[in-house]
ROTOR-609063 format. One record per residue (C-alpha): residue number from 0; residue in three letters; x, y, z. Coordinates in Angstrom, 2 decimals. Last residue first. Example, Ala and Ser with C-alpha at 12.3 -4.5 7.8 and 13.67 -1.06 7.14 Angstrom:
2
+-----+--------+---------+---------+---------+
| num | residu |      xx |      yy |      zz |
+-----+--------+---------+---------+---------+
|   1 |    SER |   13.67 |   -1.06 |    7.14 |
|   0 |    ALA |   12.30 |   -4.50 |    7.80 |
+-----+--------+---------+---------+---------+
! end
This chain:
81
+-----+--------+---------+---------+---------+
| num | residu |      xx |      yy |      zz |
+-----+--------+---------+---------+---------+
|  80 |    UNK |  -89.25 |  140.01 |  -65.82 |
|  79 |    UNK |  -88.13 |  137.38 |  -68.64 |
|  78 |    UNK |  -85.96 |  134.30 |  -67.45 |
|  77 |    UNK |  -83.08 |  133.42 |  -69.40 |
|  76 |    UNK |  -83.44 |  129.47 |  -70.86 |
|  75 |    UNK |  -80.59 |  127.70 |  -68.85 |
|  74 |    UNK |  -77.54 |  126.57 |  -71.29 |
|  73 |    UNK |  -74.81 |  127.88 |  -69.22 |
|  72 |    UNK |  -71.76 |  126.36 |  -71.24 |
|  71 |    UNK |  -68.94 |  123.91 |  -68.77 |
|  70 |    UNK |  -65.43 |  125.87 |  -69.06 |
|  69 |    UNK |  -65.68 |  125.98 |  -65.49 |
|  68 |    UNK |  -67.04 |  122.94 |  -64.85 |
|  67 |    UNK |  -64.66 |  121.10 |  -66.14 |
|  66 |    UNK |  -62.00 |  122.01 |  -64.27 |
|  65 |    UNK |  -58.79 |  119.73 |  -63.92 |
|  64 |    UNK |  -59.55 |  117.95 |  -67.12 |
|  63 |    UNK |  -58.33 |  120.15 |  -69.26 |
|  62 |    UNK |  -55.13 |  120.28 |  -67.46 |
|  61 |    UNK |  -54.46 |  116.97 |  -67.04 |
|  60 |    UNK |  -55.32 |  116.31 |  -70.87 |
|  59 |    UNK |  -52.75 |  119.22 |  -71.60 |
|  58 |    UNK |  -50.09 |  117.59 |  -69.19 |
|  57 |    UNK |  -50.57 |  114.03 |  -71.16 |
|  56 |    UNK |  -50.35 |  115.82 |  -74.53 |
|  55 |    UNK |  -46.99 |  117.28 |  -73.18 |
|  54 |    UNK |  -45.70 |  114.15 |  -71.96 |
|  53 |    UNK |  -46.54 |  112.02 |  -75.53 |
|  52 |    UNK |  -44.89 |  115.52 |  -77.19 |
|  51 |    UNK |  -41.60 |  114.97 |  -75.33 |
|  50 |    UNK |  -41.26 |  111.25 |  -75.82 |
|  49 |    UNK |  -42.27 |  111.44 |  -79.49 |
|  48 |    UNK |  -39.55 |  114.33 |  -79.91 |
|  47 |    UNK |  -37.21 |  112.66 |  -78.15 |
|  46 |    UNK |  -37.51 |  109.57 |  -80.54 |
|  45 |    UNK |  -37.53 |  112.13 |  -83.76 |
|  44 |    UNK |  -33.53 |  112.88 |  -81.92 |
|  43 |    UNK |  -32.68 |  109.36 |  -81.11 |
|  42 |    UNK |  -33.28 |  108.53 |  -85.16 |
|  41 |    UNK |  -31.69 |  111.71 |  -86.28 |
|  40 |    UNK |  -28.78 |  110.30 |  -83.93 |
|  39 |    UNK |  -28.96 |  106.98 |  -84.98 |
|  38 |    UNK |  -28.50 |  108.12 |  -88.81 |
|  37 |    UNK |  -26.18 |  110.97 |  -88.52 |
|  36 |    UNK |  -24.72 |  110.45 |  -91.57 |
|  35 |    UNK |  -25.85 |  106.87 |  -93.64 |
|  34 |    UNK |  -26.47 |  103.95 |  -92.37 |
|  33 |    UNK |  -23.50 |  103.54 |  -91.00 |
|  32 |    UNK |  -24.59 |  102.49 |  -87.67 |
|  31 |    UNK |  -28.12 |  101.42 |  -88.12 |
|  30 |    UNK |  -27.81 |   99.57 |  -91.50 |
|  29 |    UNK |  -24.97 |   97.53 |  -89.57 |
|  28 |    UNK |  -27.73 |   96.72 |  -86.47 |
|  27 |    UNK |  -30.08 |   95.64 |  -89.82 |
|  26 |    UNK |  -27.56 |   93.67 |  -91.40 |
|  25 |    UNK |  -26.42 |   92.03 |  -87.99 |
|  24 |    UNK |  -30.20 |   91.27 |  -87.13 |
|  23 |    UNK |  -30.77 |   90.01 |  -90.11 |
|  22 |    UNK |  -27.60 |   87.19 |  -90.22 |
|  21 |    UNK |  -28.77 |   86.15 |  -87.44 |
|  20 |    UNK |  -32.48 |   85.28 |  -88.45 |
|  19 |    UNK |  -30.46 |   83.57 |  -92.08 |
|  18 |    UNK |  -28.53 |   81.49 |  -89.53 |
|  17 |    UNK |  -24.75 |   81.59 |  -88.02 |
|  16 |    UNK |  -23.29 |   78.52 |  -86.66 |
|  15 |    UNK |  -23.10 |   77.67 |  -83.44 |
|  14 |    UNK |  -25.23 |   74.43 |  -83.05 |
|  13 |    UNK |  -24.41 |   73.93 |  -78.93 |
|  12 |    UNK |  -23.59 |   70.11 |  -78.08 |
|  11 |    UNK |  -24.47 |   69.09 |  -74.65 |
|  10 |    UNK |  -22.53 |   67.08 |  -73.12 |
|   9 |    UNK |  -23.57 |   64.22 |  -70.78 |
|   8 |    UNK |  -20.79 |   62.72 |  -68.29 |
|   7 |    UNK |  -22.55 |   59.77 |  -67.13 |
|   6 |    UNK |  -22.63 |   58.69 |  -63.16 |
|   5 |    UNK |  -22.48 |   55.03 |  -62.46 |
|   4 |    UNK |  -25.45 |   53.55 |  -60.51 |
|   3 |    UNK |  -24.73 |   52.21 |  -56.65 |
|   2 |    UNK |  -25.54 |   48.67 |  -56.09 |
|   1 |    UNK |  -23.44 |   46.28 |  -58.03 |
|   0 |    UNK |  -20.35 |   48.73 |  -56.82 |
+-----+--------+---------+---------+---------+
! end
């Protein structure tokens, strides 16, 4: 065995305790849930909203932007006769 190299077990060691960044989170995911009544669902519900007035604002632009020229002003001087 002079030749041929040993294998070494090597462990790693995991640090699992709990630090002040954890400890946030779990406050803040706590807040969430009882929060107060109806918390995550007022919260889902104002997120709806944003998601459903970002879509319509996107469908307006579309739609302005479809004909221009039609909602363009005639700005030619009238000719007399």
């Amino acid at each position: 065995m002079k030749g041929k190299a040993k294998k070494k077990n090597i462990k790693k060691e995991y640090n699992m305790a709990v630090g002040p960044l954890q400890i946030i989170i779990i406050l803040v995911i706590a807040l969430l849930v009882f929060g107060g009544r109806g918390k995550i669902s007022s919260i889902m519900g104002d997120f709806g909203k944003g998601i459903t007035s970002f879509k319509k604002g996107l469908k307006d632009e579309t739609d302005e932007q479809s004909n221009p020229v039609e909602e363009a002003l005639d700005v030619t001087p009238k000719k007399d006769k």
